[in-house]
C-alpha positions in Angstrom: 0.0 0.0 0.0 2.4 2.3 0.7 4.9 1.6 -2.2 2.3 3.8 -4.8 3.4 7.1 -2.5 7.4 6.2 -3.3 7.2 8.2 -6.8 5.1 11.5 -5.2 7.7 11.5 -2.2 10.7 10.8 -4.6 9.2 14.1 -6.8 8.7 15.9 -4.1 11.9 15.9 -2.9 13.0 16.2 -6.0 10.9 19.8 -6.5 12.2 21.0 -2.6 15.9 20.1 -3.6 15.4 22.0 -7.0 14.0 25.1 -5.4 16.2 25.1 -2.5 19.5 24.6 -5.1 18.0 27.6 -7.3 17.9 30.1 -4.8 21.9 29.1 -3.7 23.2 29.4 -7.1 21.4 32.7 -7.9 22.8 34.0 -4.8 26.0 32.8 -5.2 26.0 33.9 -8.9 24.0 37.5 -8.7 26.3 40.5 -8.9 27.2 42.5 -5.4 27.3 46.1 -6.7 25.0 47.9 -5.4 22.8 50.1 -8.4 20.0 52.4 -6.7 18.4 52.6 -10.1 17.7 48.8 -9.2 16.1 49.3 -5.7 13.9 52.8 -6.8 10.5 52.0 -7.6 9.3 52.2 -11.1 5.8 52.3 -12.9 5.2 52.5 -16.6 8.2 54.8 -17.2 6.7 57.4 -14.5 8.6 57.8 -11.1 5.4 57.3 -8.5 5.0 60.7 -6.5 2.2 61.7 -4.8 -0.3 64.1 -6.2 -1.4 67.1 -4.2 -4.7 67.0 -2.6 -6.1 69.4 -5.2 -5.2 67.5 -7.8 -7.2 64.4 -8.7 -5.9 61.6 -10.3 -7.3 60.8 -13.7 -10.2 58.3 -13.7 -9.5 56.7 -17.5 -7.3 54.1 -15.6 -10.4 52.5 -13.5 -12.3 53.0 -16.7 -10.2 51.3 -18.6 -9.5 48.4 -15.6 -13.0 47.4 -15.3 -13.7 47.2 -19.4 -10.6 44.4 -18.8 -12.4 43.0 -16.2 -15.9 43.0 -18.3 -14.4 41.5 -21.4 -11.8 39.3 -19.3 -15.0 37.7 -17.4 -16.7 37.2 -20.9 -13.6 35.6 -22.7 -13.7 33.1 -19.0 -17.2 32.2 -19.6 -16.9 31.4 -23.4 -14.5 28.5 -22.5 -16.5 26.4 -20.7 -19.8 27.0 -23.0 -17.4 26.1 -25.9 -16.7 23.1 -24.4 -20.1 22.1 -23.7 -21.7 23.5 -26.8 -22.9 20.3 -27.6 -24.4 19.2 -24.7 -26.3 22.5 -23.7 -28.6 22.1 -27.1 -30.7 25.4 -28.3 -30.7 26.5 -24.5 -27.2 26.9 -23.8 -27.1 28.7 -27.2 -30.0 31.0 -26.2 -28.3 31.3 -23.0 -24.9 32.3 -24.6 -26.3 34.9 -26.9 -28.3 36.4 -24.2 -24.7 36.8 -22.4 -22.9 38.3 -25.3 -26.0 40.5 -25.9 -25.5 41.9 -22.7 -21.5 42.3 -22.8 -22.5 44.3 -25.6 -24.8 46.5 -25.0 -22.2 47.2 -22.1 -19.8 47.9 -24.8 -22.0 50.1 -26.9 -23.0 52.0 -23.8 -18.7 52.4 -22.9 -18.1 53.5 -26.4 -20.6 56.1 -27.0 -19.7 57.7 -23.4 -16.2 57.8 -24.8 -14.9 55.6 -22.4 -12.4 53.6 -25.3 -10.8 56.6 -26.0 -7.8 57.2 -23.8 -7.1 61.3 -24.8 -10.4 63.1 -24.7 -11.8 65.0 -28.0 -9.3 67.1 -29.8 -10.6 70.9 -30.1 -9.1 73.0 -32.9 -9.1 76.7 -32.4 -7.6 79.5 -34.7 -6.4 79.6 -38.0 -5.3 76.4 -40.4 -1.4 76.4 -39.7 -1.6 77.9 -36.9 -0.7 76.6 -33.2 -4.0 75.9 -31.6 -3.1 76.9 -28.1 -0.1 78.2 -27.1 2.5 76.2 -24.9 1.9 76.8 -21.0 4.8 76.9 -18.7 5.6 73.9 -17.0 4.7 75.0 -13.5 0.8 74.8 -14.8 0.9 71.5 -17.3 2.3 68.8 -16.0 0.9 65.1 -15.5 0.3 62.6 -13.0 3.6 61.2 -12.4 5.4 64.2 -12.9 7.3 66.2 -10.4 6.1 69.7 -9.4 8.2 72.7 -11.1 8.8 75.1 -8.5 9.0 78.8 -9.3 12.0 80.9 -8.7 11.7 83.1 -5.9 11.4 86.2 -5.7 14.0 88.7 -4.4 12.8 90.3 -0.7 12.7 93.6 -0.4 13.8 95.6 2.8 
């Protein structure tokens, strides 16, 4: 009886040994310089500062987060009806396009709100040629991961 559990103890040894031997070499292998570029945090090419509390941080991100999570959850459902197409019949079919129906009206109702589009609507003011708005300093445009600019102070007087 207890020669069938000789393999799965023999494997997981085997599996313990390998991790255990994996982390030695990579520590006995890994460089010993330290880099801090390697230990700062880093996020999409943006160095992760805090916003002021006046400033609000731009909403498209959960926007576009919970369209993943819509079409993720439909993609995750699709599997399994795939697989039992056959034995569902007309009501797992009627079932399925029901689903999809739903998922997109959802996406009908995301898109006409604008919610696919990551920059909002592009305005045009002024003349063909011309520079639409002129450039602000960048003490006033700046975006969410980027630093404040502070301005230059100002001489006292007396």
């Amino acid at each position: 009886m207890t020669t069938g559990y000789v393999p799965i103890l023999i494997l997981a040894i085997l599996a313990g040994a390998f991790a255990v031997l994996s982390l030695l070499a990579s520590s006995v292998v890994r460089p010993r310089r330290y880099v801090p570029d390697k230990v700062a945090p880093y996020e999409s090419g943006i160095e992760p500062v805090r916003l002021p509390k006046s400033e609000r941080f731009p909403v498209k991100f959960y926007v576009v987060a919970m369209l993943f999570i819509i079409f993720d959850v439909e993609a995750i459902f699709l599997y399994p009806w795939a697989v039992a197409f056959r034995s569902l019949g007309l009501f797992g079919l009627v079932e399925m396009i029901v689903f999809i129906g739903l998922v997109f009206v959802a996406y009908l109702y995301v898109w006409q709100k604008g919610g696919l589009e990551w920059e909002g609507p592009r305005r045009i003011h002024g003349r063909p040629g011309e520079e639409p708005y002129p450039a602000l300093p960048p003490i006033v445009e700046r975006g969410p991961g980027d630093r404040p600019v502070r301005e230059p102070a100002l001489p006292r007087r007396g």
